[in-house]
C-alpha positions in Angstrom: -29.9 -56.5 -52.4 -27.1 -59.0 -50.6 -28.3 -62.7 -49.8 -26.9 -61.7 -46.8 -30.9 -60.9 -46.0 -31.2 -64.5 -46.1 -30.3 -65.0 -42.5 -32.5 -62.4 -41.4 -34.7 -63.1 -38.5 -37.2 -61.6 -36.4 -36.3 -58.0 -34.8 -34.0 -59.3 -31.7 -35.2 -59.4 -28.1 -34.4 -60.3 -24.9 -31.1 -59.2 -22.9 -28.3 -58.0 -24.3 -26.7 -61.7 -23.6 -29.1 -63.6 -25.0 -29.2 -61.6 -28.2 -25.7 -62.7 -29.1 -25.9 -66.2 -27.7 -28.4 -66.6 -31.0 -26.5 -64.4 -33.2 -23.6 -67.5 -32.9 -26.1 -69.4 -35.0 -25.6 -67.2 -38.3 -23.3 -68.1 -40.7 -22.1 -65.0 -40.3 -20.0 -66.4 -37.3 -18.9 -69.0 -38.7 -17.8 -67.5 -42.2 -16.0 -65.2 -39.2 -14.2 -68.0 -37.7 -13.0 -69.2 -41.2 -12.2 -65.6 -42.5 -9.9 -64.8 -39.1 -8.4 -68.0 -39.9 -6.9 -66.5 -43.0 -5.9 -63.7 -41.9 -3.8 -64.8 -39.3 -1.9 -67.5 -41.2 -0.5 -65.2 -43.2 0.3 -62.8 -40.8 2.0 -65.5 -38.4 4.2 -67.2 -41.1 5.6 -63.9 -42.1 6.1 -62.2 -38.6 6.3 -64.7 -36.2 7.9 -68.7 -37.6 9.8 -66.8 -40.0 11.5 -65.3 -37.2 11.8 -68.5 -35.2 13.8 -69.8 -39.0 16.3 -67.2 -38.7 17.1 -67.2 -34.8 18.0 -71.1 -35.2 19.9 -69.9 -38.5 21.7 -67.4 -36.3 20.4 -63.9 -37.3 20.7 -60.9 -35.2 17.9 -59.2 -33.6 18.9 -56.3 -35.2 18.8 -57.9 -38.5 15.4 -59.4 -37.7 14.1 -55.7 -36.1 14.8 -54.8 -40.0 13.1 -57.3 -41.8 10.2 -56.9 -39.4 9.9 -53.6 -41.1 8.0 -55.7 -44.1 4.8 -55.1 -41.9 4.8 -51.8 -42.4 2.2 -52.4 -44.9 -0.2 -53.1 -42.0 0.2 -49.9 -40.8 -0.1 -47.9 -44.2 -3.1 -50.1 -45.5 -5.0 -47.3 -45.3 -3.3 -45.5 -48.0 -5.1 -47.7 -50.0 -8.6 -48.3 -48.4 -10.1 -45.9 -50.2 -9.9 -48.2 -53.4 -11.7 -50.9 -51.3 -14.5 -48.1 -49.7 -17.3 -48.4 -52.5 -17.7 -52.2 -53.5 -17.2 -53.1 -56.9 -16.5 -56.6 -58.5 -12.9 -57.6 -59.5 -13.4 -58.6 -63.4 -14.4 -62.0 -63.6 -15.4 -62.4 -60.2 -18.9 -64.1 -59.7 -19.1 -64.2 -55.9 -20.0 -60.5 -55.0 -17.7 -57.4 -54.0 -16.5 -58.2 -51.2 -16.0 -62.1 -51.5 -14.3 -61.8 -54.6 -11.5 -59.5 -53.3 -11.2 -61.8 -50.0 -10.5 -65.1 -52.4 -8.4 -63.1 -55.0 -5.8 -62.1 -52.2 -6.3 -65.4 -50.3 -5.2 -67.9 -53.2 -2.1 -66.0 -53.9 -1.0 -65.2 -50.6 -1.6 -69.2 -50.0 0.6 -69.6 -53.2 3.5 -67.5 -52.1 3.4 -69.5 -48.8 4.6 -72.4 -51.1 7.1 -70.4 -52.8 8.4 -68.9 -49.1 8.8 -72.9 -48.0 11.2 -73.8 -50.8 13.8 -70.8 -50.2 16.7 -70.3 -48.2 16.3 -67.8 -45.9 19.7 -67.7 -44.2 21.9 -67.7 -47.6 19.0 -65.7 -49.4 17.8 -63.1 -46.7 16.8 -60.7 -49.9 14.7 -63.0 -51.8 12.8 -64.0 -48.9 12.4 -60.6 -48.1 10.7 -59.5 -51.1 8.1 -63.1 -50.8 7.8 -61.7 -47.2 6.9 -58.3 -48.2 4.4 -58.7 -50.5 2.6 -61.8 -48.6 2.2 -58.8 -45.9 0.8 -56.2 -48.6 -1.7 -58.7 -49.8 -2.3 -59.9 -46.1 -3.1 -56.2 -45.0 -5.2 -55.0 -48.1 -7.1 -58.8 -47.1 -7.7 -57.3 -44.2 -9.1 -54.5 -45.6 -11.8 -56.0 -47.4 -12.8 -58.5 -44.2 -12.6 -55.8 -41.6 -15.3 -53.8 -44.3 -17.2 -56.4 -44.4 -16.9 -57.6 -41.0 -18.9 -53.8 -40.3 -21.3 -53.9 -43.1 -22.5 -57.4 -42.0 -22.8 -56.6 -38.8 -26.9 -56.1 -37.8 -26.5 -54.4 -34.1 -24.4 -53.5 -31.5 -24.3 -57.1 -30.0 -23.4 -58.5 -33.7 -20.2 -55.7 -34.0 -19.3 -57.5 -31.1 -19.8 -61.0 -31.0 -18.0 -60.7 -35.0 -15.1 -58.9 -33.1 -14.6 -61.7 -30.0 -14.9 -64.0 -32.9 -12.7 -62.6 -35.0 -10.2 -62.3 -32.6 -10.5 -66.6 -31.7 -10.2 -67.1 -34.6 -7.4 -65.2 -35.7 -6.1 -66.0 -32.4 -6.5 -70.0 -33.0 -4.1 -69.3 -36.6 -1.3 -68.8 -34.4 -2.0 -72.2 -32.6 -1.0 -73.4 -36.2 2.0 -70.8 -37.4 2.9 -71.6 -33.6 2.6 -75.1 -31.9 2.2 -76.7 -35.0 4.7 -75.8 -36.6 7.6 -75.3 -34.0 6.9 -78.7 -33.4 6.8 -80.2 -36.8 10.2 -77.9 -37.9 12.1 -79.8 -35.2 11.2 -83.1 -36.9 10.5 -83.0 -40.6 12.0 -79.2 -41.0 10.7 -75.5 -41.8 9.8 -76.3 -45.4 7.3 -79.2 -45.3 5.7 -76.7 -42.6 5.6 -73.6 -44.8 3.9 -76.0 -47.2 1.4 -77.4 -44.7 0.5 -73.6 -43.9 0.3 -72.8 -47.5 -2.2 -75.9 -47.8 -4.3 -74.5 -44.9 -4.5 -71.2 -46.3 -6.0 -72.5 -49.4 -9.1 -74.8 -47.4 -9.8 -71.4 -45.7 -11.0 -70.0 -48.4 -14.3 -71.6 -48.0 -14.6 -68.7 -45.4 -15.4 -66.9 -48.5 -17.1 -68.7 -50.1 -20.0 -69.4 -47.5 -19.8 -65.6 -46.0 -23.0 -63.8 -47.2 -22.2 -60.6 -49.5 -23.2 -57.3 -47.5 -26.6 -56.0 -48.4 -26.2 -53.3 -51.6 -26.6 -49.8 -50.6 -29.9 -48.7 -52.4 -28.2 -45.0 -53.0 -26.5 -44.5 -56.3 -22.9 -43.3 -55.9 -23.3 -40.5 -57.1 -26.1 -39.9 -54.1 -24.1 -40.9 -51.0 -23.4 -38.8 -48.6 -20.3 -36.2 -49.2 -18.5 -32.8 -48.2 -18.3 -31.7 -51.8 -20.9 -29.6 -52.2 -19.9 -27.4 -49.5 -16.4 -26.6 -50.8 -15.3 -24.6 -53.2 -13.9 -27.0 -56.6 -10.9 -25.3 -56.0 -10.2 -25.8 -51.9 -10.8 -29.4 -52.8 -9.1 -30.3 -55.8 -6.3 -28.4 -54.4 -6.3 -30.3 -51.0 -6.7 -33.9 -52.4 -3.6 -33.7 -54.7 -1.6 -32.4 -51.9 -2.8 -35.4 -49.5 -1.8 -37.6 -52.9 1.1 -36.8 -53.5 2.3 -36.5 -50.0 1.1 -40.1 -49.6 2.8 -41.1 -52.7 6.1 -39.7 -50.9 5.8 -41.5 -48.0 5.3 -44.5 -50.1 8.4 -43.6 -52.0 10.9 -43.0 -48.7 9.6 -46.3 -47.6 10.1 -48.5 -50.9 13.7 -46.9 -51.0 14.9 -47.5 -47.7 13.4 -51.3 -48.0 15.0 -51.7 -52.0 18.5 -50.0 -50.0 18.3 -52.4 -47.1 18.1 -55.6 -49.3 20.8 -55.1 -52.2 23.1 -52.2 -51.0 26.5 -53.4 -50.2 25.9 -50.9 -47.4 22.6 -50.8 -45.8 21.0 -48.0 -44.6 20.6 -47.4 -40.6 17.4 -48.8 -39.4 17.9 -46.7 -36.1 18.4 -43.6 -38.9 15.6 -44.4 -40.7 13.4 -44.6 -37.6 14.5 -41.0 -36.0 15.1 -39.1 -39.6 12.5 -40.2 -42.0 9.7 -41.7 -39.5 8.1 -38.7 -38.4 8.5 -37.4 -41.5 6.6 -40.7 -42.7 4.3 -40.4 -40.0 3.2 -36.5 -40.7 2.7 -36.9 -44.2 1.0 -40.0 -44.0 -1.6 -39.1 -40.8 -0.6 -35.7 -39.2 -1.6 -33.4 -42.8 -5.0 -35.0 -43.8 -6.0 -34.9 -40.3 -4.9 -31.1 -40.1 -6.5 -30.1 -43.8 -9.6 -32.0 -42.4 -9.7 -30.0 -39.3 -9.1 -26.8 -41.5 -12.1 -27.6 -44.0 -14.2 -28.1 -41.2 -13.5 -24.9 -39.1 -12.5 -22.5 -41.5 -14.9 -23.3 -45.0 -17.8 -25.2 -42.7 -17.5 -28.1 -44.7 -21.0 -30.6 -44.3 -22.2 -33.7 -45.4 -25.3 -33.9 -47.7 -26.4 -36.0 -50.0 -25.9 -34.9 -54.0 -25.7 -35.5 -57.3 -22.1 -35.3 -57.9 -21.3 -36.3 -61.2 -23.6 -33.8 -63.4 -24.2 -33.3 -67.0 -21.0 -31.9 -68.4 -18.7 -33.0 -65.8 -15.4 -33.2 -67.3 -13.3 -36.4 -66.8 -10.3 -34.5 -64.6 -13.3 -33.1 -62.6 -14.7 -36.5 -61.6 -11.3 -37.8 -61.0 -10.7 -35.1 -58.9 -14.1 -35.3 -57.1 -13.5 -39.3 -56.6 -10.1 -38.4 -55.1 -11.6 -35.8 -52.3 -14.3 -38.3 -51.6 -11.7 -41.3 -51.0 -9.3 -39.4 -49.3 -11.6 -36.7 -46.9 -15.0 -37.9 -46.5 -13.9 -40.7 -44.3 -12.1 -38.0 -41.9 -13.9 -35.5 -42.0 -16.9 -37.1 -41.3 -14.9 -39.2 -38.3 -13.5 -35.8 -37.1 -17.0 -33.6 -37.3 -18.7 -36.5 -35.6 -16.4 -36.5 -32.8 -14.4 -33.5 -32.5 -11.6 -33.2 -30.3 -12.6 -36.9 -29.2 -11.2 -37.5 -32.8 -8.0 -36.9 -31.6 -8.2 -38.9 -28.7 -9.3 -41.6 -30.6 -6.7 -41.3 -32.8 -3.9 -41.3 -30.0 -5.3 -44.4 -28.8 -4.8 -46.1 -31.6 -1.7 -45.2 -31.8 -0.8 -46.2 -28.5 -2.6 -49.2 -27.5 -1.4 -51.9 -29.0 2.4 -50.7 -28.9 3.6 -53.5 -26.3 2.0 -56.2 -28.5 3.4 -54.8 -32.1 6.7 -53.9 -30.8 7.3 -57.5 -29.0 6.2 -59.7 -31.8 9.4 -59.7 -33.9 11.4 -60.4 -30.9 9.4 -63.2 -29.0 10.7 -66.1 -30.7 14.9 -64.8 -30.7 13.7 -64.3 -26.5 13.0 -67.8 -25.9 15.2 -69.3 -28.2 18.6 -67.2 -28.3 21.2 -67.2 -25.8 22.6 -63.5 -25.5 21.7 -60.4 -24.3 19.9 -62.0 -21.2 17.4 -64.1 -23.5 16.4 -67.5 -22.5 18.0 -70.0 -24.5 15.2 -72.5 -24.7 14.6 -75.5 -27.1 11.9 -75.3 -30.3 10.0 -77.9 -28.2 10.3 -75.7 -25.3 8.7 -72.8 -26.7 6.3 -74.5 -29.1 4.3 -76.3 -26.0 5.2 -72.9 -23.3 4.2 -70.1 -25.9 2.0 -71.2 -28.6 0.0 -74.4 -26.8 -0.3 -73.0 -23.3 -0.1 -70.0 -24.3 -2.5 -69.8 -27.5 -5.0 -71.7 -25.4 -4.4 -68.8 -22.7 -4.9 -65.7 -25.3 -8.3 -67.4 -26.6 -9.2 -67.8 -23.1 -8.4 -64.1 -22.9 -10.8 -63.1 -25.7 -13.5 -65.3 -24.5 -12.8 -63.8 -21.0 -13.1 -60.1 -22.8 -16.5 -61.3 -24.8 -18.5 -62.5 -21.5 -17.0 -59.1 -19.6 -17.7 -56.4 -22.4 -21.2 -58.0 -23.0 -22.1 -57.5 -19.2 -20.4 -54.4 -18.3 -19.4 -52.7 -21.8 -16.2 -51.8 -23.7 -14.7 -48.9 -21.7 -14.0 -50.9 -18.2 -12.4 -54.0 -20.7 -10.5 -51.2 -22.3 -8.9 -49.8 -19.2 -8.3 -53.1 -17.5 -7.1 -54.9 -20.9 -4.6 -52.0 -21.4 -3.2 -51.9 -18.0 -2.4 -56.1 -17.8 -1.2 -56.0 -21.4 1.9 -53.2 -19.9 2.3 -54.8 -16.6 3.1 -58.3 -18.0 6.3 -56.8 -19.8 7.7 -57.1 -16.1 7.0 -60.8 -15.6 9.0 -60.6 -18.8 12.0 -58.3 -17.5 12.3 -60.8 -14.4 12.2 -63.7 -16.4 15.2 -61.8 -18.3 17.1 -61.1 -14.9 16.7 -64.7 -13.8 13.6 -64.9 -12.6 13.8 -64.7 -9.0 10.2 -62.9 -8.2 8.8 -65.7 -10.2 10.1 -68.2 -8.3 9.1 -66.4 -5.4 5.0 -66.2 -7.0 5.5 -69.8 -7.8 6.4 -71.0 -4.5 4.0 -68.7 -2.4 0.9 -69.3 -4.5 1.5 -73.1 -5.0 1.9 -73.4 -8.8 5.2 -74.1 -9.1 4.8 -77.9 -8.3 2.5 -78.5 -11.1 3.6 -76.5 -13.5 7.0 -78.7 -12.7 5.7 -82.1 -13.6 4.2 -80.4 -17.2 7.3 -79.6 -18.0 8.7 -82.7 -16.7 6.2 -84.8 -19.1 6.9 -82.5 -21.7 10.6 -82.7 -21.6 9.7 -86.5 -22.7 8.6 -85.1 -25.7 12.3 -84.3 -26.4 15.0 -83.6 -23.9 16.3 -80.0 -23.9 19.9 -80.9 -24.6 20.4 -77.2 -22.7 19.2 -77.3 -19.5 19.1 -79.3 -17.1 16.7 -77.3 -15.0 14.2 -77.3 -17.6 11.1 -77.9 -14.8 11.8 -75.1 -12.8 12.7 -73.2 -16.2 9.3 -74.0 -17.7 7.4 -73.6 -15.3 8.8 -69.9 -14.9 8.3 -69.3 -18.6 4.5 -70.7 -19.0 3.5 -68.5 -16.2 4.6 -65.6 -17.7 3.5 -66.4 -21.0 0.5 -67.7 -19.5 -0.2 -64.0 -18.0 0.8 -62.2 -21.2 -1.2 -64.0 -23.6 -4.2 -63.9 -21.3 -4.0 -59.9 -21.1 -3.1 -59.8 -24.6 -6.5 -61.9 -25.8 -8.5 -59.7 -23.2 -7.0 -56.6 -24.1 -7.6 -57.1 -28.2 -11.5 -57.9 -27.8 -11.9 -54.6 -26.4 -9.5 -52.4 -28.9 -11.6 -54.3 -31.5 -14.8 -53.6 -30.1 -14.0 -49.9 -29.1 -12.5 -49.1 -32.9 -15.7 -51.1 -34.1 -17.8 -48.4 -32.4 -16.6 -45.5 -33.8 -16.3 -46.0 -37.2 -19.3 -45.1 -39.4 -20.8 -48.3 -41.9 -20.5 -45.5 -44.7 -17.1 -45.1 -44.5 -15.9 -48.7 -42.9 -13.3 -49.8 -45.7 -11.4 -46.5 -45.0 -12.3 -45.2 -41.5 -11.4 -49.3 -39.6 -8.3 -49.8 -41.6 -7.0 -46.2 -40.5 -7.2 -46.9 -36.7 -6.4 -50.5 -37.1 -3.6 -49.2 -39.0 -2.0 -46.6 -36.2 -2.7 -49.3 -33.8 0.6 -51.1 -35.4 2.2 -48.2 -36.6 4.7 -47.0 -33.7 5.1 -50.5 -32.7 6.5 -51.7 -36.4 8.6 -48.3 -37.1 10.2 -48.6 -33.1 11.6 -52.7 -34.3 14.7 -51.5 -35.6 15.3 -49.5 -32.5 14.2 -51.9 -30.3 16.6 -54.7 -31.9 19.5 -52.0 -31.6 18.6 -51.6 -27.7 18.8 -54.8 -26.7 22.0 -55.3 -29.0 23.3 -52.9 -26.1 21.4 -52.7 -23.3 19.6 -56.4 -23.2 16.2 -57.7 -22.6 15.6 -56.5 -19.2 15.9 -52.8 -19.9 13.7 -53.1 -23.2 10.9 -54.8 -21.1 11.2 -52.0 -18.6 11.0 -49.3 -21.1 8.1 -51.1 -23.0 6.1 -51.3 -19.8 6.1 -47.6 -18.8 5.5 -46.5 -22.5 2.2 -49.1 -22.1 1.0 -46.7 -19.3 0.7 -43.8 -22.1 -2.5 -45.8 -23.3 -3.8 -46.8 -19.7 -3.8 -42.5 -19.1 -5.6 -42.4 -22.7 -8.4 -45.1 -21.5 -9.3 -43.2 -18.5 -9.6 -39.7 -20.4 -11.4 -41.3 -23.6 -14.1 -43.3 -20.4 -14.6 -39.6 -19.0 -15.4 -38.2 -22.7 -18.0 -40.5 -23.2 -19.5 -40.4 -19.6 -19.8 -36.7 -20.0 -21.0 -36.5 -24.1 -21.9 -39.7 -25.4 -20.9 -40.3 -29.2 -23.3 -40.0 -31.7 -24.8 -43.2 -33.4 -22.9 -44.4 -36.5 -24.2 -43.4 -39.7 -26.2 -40.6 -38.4 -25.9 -37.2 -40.8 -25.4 -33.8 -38.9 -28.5 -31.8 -38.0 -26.9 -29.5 -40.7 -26.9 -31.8 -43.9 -29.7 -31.7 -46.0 -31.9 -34.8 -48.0 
């Protein structure tokens, strides 16, 4: 057994409220806070003030749309979950399973950061690159491990959520720093001593792990858990996880080509190609197959979960690897898909879907406010650093709290449907801002907030003078209501996709089943970047907002079917074997 018993307390009661107001006293929460904390850092230095470095230096959005493609290890982390599913001890690791993995990813991520600060990105777009690329695989297989444990921490209902509000401040409160911070300190004592002073936070937050109690040991062996095997046929199996294998291994082979192509070629390869060609291909090998052969085992060889002894006397070594392979690779989805049934699949598209407006926007934010062409704002460092990530930061964890207090009255589905639909909308505050701005002026002056917003932006231009505009109140005051209506969506919106994916994954399968649906949630947003920095190459910022707003709808249409699937057949509880599995 974990420590993690050691905050154990009486058997909860009370309102559902009250419950989670005492749950904040764990240190649970706080090792939360600390843990989001280093997870964001990473994932805002490499996405979101790199960017902001090579907008000032000049670059593209197109150019940027393609090195935004280094995320794409968010979106595939779950090709490698399955090494993270059963906790086991990196060697020489005292500190449990879980922590151990969390610090050995967080140190050298925070090291890299240091490496990143002292490179040129503008004369060495390549080198920086490859730092970029594999701060983001570390940053998403860290993610792994936390959102595991996150689940396996997690006591009741009202903890899964409290830990995902939480999670979601905190992470949100990392871009206050990879933000503010540092757009602020890069106009006065440049981009390197910030990449170091981000670097140097990285490393203090990992006393996140250090004070997070370990999850409590399962007390079945391994070889006892739950798993499909015994009711398929050594063949089916063996046959079906080297097909899902190697197709993943292709996928991850396309992918590591294009990217090796697009940094030393003397010709690149079309981003806008590789999006249309090769991405559904990525996305059917990668998604579309093991859901299908999952589906097929279920319907067509009645594949159930028991519990077993799997590795028996004589069991040759290919045998076990083979069996290891099917249980990494199918137990997670077929257990996600027989639980739900066609509600899989809905799940799955919302994934897929909901997030797009936030995944697709983030490479292109900073070259918005900062560049001058193709109807972008032109605004100073300053400009956007107190606009976008002050206001605006404190907006988004206003957001999340909002989406806490609402979801722990009312539930997840009504935050769900109401956090989608504000998180599309706002891309046409965005679009008029784009145009000029003129039905923003018009909100400002009917509703009375111009005037205010005004003298912020007059005591803010004190900070220093944008050298640009000379309109910078009226300017200001247009841009921090927008972003002030973005960010709080976006915070209210994220609570409940947390929550919602939360709730349908099983604690047996966490590693593997949460970092597949976190995963799609980034997917189409990453792969469409190179597209969407060819679009508004021709077309501009306005028609890009507009397109991004009704393809936002898709997941406001998914919310309403998914709240009518579970009015009519509510899920089943996580971790609950099928009537048909046997002890």
């Amino acid at each position: 057994m974990s420590h993690a018993a050691d905050d154990t307390a009486a058997a909860p009661s009370g309102p559902r409220w009250s419950r989670a107001f005492r749950a904040l006293k764990d240190r649970r929460m706080l090792a939360m806070l600390l843990l989001s904390l280093a997870a964001g850092l990473p994932y805002g230095a490499v996405l979101g003030t790199l960017n902001a470095w090579l907008t000032q230096g000049g670059v593209n959005p197109s150019t940027i749309g393609v090195l935004s493609i280094i995320t794409l290890g968010y979106s595939f982390k779950y090709l490698w979950a399955p090494a993270f599913q059963t906790p086991k001890s990196p060697p020489l690791m005292p500190f449990g399973p879980r922590r151990s993995w969390l610090i050995l990813f967080q140190v050298p991520m925070a090291a890299l950061l240091a490496i990143l600060a002292i490179s040129d990105p503008i004369s060495n777009i390549g080198y920086v690159a490859i730092i970029a690329l594999l701060i983001a695989l570390m940053s998403a297989t860290h993610d792994i491990v936390l959102d595991a444990w996150r689940i396996e921490v997690a006591r009741s209902e009202e903890d899964k959520d409290l830990m995902s509000a939480l999670y979601q401040f905190g992470y949100r409160a990392s871009i206050f720093v990879t933000g503010f911070i540092a757009l602020l300190l890069a106009a006065r004592i440049g981009w390197v001593a910030v990449y170091l002073i981000i670097a140097a936070m990285l490393f203090l937050a990992v006393t996140g792990s250090l004070i997070a109690p370990e999850p409590e040991a399962s007390e079945e062996s391994e070889a006892e858990r739950v798993t499909f095997l015994a009711s398929l046929p050594r063949l089916v199996r063996d046959r079906f996880a080297g097909l899902v294998a190697l197709s993943w291994i292709g996928a991850g082979l396309m992918i590591t080509i294009f990217m090796v192509r697009t940094f030393t070629a003397a010709e690149p390869p079309s981003p806008a190609a590789f999006v249309r060609n090769q991405g559904p291909i990525i996305i059917g090998l990668t998604v579309l197959l093991p859901a299908l052969l999952s589906v097929y085992l279920l319907r067509h060889h009645k594949a159930v979960p028991a519990r077993i002894e799997v590795a028996e006397p004589g069991t040759g070594r290919f045998e076990k690897i083979m069996a290891s392979l099917f249980r990494a690779i199918f137990d997670p989805l077929l257990e996600l898909i027989g639980r739900l049934k066609w509600g899989a699949l809905l799940v799955l598209l919302l994934a897929l879907t909901y997030r797009f407006t936030d995944s697709v926007w983030g490479a292109f934010a900073y070259p918005f406010y900062l560049d001058d062409r193709f109807g972008a704002l032109h605004h100073s460092l300053d400009d956007v650093a107190i606009a976008s990530k002050f206001f605006g930061v404190i907006m988004t964890i206003a957001g999340a709290a909002l989406g806490a207090a609402v979801i722990t009255f009312v539930g997840r589905m009504p935050v769900l449907l109401l956090g989608a639909f504000l998180a599309a909308a706002t891309n046409l505050l965005f679009a008029d801002l784009s145009a000029g701005g003129a039905a923003m002026d018009a909100f400002l002056q009917f509703t009375h907030l111009g005037a205010p917003l005004r003298e912020f932006a007059g005591w803010a231009a004190t900070i220093n003078p944008d050298p640009v505009a000379p309109d910078q109140g009226q300017r200001m005051a247009r841009l921090m209501m927008a972003i002030a209506a973005e960010n709080l969506a976006g915070g209210f919106a994220s609570v409940a996709i947390v929550a919602f994916l939360t709730s349908v994954v099983n604690p047996r399968f966490a590693a593997v089943q949460y970092a597949l649906l976190a995963s799609l949630s980034m997917l189409i947003g990453t792969l469409g970047r190179p597209w969407l920095g060819a679009m508004i190459e021709s077309d501009g910022y306005y028609t890009v907002f507009i397109v991004t707003f009704w393809l936002g709808m898709i997941a406001v249409g998914l919310c309403v079917i998914e709240w009518i699937r579970q009015a009519k057949r509510p899920a089943s509880l996580p971790g609950a074997i099928d009537s048909g599995s046997q002890d």
